[in-house]
Structures are given as C-alpha cells and as structure tokens.
C-alpha positions in Angstrom: 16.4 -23.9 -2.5 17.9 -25.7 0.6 17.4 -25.3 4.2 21.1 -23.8 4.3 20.8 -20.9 1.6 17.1 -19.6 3.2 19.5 -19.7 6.9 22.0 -17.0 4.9 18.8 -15.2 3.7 16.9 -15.0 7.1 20.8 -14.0 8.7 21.3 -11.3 6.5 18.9 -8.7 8.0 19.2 -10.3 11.6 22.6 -8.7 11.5 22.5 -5.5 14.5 22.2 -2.0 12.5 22.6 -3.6 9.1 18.8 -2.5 8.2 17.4 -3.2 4.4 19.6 -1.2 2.3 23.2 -2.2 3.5 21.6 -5.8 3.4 20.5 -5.5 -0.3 24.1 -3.8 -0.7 26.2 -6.7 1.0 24.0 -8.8 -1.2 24.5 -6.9 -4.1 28.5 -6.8 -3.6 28.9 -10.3 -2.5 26.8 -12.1 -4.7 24.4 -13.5 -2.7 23.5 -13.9 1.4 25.8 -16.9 1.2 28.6 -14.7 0.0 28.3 -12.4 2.5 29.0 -14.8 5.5 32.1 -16.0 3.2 33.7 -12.9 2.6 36.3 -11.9 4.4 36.5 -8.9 7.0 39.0 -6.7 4.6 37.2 -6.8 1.7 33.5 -5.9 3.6 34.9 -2.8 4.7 35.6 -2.2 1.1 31.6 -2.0 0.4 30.5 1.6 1.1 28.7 1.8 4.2 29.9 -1.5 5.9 31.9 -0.8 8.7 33.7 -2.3 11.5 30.8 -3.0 13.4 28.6 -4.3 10.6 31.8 -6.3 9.2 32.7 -7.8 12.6 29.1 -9.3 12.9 28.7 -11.1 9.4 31.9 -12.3 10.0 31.2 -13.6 13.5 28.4 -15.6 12.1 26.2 -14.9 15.4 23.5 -14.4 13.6 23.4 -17.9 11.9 22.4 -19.3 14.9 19.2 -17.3 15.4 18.7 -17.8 11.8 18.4 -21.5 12.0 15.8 -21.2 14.9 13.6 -18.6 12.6 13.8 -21.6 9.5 12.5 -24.3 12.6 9.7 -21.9 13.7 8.4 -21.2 9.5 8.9 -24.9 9.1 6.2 -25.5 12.0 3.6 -23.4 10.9 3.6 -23.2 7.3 5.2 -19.5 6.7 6.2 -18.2 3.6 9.8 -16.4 3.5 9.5 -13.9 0.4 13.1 -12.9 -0.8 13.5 -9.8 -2.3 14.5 -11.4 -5.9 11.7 -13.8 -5.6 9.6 -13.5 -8.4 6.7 -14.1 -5.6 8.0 -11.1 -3.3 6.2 -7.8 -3.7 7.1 -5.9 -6.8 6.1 -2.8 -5.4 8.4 -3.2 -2.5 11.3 -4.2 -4.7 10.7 -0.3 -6.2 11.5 0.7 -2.3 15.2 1.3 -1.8 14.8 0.3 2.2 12.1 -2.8 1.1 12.9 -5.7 3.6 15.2 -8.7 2.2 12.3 -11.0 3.3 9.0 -11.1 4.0 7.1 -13.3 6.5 3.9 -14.4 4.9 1.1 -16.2 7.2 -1.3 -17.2 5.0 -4.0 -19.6 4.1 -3.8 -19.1 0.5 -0.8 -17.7 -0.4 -2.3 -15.0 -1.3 -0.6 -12.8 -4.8 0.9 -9.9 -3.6 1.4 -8.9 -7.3 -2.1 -8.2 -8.1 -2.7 -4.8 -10.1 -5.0 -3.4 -7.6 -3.7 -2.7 -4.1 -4.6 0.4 -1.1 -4.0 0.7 2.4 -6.1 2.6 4.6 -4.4 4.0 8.2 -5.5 6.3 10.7 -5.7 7.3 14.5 -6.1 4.3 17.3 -8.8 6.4 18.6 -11.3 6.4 15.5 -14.9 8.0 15.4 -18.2 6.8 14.2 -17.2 9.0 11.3 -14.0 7.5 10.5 -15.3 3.8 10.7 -18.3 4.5 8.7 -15.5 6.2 5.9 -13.8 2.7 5.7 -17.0 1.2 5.3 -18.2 3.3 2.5 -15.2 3.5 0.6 -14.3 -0.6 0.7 -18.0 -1.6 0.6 -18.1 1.0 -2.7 -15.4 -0.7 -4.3 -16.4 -4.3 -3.9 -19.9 -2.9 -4.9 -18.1 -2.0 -8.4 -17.0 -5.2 -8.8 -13.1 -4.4 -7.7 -11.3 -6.6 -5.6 -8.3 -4.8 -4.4 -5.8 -6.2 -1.7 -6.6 -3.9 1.3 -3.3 -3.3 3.4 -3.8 -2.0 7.2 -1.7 -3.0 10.4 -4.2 -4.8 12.5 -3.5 -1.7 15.1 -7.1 -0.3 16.8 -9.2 2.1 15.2 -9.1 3.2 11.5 -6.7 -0.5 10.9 -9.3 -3.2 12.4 -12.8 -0.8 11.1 -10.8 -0.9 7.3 -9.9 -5.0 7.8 -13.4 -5.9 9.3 -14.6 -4.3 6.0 -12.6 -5.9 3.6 -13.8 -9.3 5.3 -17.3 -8.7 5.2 -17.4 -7.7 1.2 -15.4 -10.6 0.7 -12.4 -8.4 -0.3 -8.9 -10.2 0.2 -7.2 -7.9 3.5 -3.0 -7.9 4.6 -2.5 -7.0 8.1 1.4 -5.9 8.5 2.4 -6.3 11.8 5.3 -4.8 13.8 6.4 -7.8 15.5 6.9 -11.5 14.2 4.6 -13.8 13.6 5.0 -15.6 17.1 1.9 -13.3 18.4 -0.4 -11.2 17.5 -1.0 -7.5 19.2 -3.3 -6.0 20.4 -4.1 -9.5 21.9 -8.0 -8.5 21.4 -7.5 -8.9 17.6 -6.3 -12.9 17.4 -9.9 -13.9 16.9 -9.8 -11.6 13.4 -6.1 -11.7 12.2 -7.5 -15.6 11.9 -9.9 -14.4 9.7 -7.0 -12.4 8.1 -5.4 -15.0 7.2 -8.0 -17.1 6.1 -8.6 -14.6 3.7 -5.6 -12.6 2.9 -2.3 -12.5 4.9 -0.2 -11.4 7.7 2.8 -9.9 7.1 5.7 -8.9 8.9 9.6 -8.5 8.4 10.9 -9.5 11.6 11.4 -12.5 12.9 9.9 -14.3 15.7 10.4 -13.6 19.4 11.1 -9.7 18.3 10.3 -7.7 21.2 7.2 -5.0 21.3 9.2 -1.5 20.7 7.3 1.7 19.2 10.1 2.1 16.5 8.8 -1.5 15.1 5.2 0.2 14.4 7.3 3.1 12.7 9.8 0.5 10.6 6.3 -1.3 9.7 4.7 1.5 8.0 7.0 1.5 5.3 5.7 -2.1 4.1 1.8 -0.9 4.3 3.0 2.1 2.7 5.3 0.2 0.1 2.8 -2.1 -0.8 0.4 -0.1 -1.9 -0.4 2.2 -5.4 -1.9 4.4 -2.9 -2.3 4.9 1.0 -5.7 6.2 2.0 -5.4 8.4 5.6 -9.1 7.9 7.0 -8.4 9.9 10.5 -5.5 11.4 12.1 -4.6 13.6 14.4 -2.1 16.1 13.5 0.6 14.2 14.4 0.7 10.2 14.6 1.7 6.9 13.0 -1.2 7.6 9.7 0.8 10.9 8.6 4.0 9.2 8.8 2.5 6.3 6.9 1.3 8.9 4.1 5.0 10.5 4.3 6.8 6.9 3.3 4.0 6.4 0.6 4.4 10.0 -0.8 8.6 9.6 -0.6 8.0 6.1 -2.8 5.9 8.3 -5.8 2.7 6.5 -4.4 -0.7 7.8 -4.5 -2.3 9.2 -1.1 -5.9 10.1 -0.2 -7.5 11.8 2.9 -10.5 11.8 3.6 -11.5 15.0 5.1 -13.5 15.7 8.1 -15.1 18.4 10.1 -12.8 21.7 10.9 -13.3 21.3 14.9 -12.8 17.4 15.2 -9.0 16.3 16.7 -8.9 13.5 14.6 -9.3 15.3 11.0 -7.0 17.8 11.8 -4.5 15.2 9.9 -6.2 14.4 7.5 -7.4 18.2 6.5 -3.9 19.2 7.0 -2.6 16.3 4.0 -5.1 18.2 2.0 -4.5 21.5 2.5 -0.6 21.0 1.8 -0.8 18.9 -1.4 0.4 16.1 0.1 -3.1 14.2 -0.6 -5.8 14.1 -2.7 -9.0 14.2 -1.2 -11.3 11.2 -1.5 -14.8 11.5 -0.3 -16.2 8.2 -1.8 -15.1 5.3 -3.9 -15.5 6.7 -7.3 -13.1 9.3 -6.0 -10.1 6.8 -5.6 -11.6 4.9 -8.9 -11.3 8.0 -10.7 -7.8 9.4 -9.2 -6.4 5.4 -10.0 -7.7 5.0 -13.3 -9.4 2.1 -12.7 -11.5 1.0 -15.4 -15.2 -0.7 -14.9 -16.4 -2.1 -17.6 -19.9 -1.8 -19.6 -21.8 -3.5 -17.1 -20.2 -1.0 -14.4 -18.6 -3.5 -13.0 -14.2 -3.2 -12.5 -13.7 -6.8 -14.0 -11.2 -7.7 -16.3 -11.4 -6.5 -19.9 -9.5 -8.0 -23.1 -7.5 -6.3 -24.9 -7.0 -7.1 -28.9 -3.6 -7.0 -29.2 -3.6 -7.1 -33.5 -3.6 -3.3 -33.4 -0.6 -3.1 -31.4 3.1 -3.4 -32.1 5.6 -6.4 -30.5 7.1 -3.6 -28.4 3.4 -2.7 -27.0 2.3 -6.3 -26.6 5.5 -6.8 -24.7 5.0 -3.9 -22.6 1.7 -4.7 -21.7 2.8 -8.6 -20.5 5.2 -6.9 -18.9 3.1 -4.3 -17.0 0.4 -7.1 -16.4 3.1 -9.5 -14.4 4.7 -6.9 -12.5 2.7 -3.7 -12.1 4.0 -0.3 -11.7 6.7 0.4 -12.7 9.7 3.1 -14.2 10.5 3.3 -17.8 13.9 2.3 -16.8 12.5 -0.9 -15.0 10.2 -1.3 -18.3 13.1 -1.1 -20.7 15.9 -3.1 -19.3 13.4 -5.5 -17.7 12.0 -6.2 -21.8 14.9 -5.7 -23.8 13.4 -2.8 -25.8 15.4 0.4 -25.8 14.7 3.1 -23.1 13.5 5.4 -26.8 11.4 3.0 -28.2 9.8 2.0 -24.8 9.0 5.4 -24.4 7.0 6.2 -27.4 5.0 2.5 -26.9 4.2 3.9 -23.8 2.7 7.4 -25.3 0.7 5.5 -27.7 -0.5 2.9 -25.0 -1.6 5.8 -22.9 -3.5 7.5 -26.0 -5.1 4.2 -26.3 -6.2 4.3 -23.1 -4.1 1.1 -21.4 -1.3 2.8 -19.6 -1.5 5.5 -16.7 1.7 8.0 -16.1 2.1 8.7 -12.5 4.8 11.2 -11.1 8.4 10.3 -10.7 8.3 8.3 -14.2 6.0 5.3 -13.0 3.5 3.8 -15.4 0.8 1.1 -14.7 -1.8 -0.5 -16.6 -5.1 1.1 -16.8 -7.4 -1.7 -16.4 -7.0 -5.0 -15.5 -6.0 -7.4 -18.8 -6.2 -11.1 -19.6 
C-alpha cells in the first residue's frame, strides 16, 4: 500500500463531525478513502447522512494535511495503522457499526487481535482492596488454567492499571486503549507500565497524535475496550461512571458482561450489584465462573490448551465453518454464510450439529463462536 492511500485512510476519520459510521459510509459509497477526496460536492450530498458541512470538508481536503503529519509521526516510531478491511484489524470491531476506520497499534510484537479468547475488565478510578484483589483472582485463575486470553483495560487508575499489572505478572498478553493518541501517555504516573504494555501486548487508540485531553475521548474509547472483547468484566463501580457505560456499549454489541458483586453498603459495588440485579450482567465470582459462562474448554489435564479436532466425522460445510470460525471468531450466521459461500439453510443446520457436537457456542443476537480453541 503506498504512503498516499494510508494519507486518504488516516484523513477519512480526521474529517470534523464525520465520526465512524459516516466514514465507513463515504467509504462504502465512494469506493474507497481515495474516492472520497475525489468525489465531487453534488454527488456527497447524495450519500445519506453527508451534508453540507461534512461534504464541504472532504472536499476542502484540510484534512490531508494533518493526515500527512499523522503517516510522519507512525513512520518514526514503528506504529501500526489497522484499517477496517484489514484482514489484521479486529474482527470483533468490524461486527461494531460505529468501530473506528483505523486503529493505532503500539506494539512490540504486533500482537493478534484475532485470537479466540479476549475480556476486558473496567471499573471505578477509586478501587478498593477488594476490587484489586478481584482482578487478581480472576486473571491469575485463568492463566492458572492454562488460558491466555488478551486482557483489554484503558490504562486509567484503579480497577484498569490493578487488571493490567495482573495480566503482566501471569505472563498473560494485556491492551491498554487509550483516549488520546499515542504522542503520550495519561495518567503520566503509568509510562513506566504502558512500556511494559507494550512489551507484552499493545496500546491502542483511534485518534491521532497531538489529540487534546477531553472527557468525551475516555467516553468515545470505551466503545473499543468494549468492542474488542467476547465479554466486558465490571470489577467496581459506582452507580454511575465510565465502567457502566463501558458494560452498556458491550451489552448494545450482543457481548457478554460480568460483575462481580460486592458488599450491599460499599459505594463502589453499588454498580456492579445494580448490573446484576437488572439482568444486564451475569455475576462472576471467580474464574471458573467466566470459564463456564464462555464455554471455554480445558482439556484432560485441566489445562485451556488447544484441542484437535478430527475433522473425518464432519461434512465440507462443517469443516469449512469451523476454518472459518477459527480465523475470524464470533461471528453471525449471516457473516458465516456469505463470508463461506454455503447457503444461509445449510450453514444453519452445520451449525446445530457443530453445537451438538460440542464445537460451537450460540450467543444472543445470532452470534456463534468456537467452543474451544482448534488447530
């Protein structure tokens, strides 16, 4: 790809009140990101929801210019720009209607956000000895099991550095999401581990350098740690805050979310009991809670490795479903069918019979995801 075409791609969403989804839709209507800076002003305000303001911009081509400064500042220090129809970018973001068109990646070894195993774990600023013992329990638990998930925070204080520190000292790989670029880190007290992040997972952000500090960043950011996840784990929270917002995203995108609950009297499990008490979370006191509610799989020796599957007992359709499931992850049948080629009737019954077989979990809103990690 040339230096030119990634300049359209980093413009696109540097456009003022475009946001994701009219992005992806100029995209989508154009042709590309290079389209869109070619077409003309009368046929954007064709595209539903583009108007003068949005049209004006792209065709002013402002935005080019601060596009060509981002591609010089990734250049310098080795950051990865995940495009939303990379086969590299997140799948589970591209199942998000308002997923970022890229993705800034910081990270030491380009770490594979397409793994089947994936949670992030928010919560209040202000986190107890309770809370930050939780995070410990429930990642030390998993890693203890022989899982490695991706664990996805946002590097904030509390419940997000306690649940990173963890997944560092078990060796687990950690994404912190931040709501600024990648130009600094905040809070300031946390460079010395966001290093360590990136040593052994990633930083993550959609906006570009130089991006000012602004509250509604933190809120935009929590739909990646939400996104990015199969489920988001709320460890503390008050009633209100960032962490319930956080579980809102994750429960509008058909994801999994856990609370862990806490005593009646405490501020900071008011949240969390509250999530329970409405349905809005399952509650998760320990890590073969969020084995069991995920369907992960351990295998004889206890430990969640990877298990082989004999494929002779299965049809082409199953075998291709299963590839398919394995290199992309969750996923709707619709996704499944078109994405394979086999009809939206036959893919259906594979997937019955791969779930009686024990391979393939249904999850609300028509999602289905391998059971256990294959080879």
């Amino acid at each position: 790809m040339s230096n030119s075409e990634l300049v359209y791609r980093i413009g696109i969403e540097m456009i003022p009140k475009v946001g994701s989804i009219n992005a992806k839709k100029l995209i989508a209507y154009c042709g590309g990101a290079a389209a869109v800076f070619k077409e003309s002003k009368k046929n954007l305000l064709k595209i539903p929801g583009i108007g003068n303001a949005i049209a004006s911009e792209v065709v002013s081509q402002s935005v080019l210019t601060k596009a060509e400064t981002e591609l010089k500042f990734i250049q310098k220090y080795g950051i990865q720009v995940l495009y939303f129809t990379d086969t590299n970018y997140p799948d589970r973001l591209k199942q998000c209607e308002d997923g970022p068109v890229v993705l800034y990646v910081k990270s030491k070894n380009e770490l594979n956000f397409n793994t089947d195993k994936i949670i992030s774990i928010v919560g209040t600023r202000k986190a107890t000895s309770y809370g930050k013992s939780a995070c410990e329990d429930l990642i030390g638990g998993l890693a203890q099991k022989g899982y490695n998930p991706i664990i996805v925070s946002g590097l904030a204080y509390g419940i997000d550095i306690a649940a990173h520190k963890a997944a560092i000292k078990h060796h687990l790989p950690t994404v912190a999401v931040l709501g600024h670029g990648l130009n600094t880190i905040y809070p300031s007290a946390h460079k010395n581990i966001a290093k360590d992040i990136v040593n052994e997972g990633a930083l993550a952000t959609d906006f570009p350098s130089g991006t000012a500090f602004d509250r509604n960043n933190f809120l935009r950011r929590n739909r990646i740690i939400a996104g990015l996840a199969d489920a988001t784990i709320v460890v503390e929270s008050a009633h209100e805050g960032g962490a319930l917002i956080t579980a809102d995203i994750a429960n509008s995108y058909n994801r999994e979310v856990f609370a862990v609950p806490g005593n009646i009297t405490s501020t900071y499990s008011k949240g969390c009991n509250q999530l329970i008490k409405q349905n809005k979370a399952a509650l998760v006191e320990t890590a073969d809670d969020i084995e069991f509610l995920l369907g992960w799989k351990p295998n004889k020796n206890g430990q969640g490795t990877q298990t082989r599957i004999n494929f002779d007992s299965f049809s082409v359709e199953e075998q291709s479903i299963v590839n398919y499931l394995r290199e992309h992850g969750e996923n709707m049948v619709d996704t499944i069918a078109i994405e394979t080629g086999i009809p939206v009737s036959k893919t259906l019954s594979a997937l019955l019979n791969l779930e009686f077989a024990g391979l393939v979990n249904s999850k609300p809103g028509k999602l289905f995801t391998l059971s256990t990690t294959t080879t």
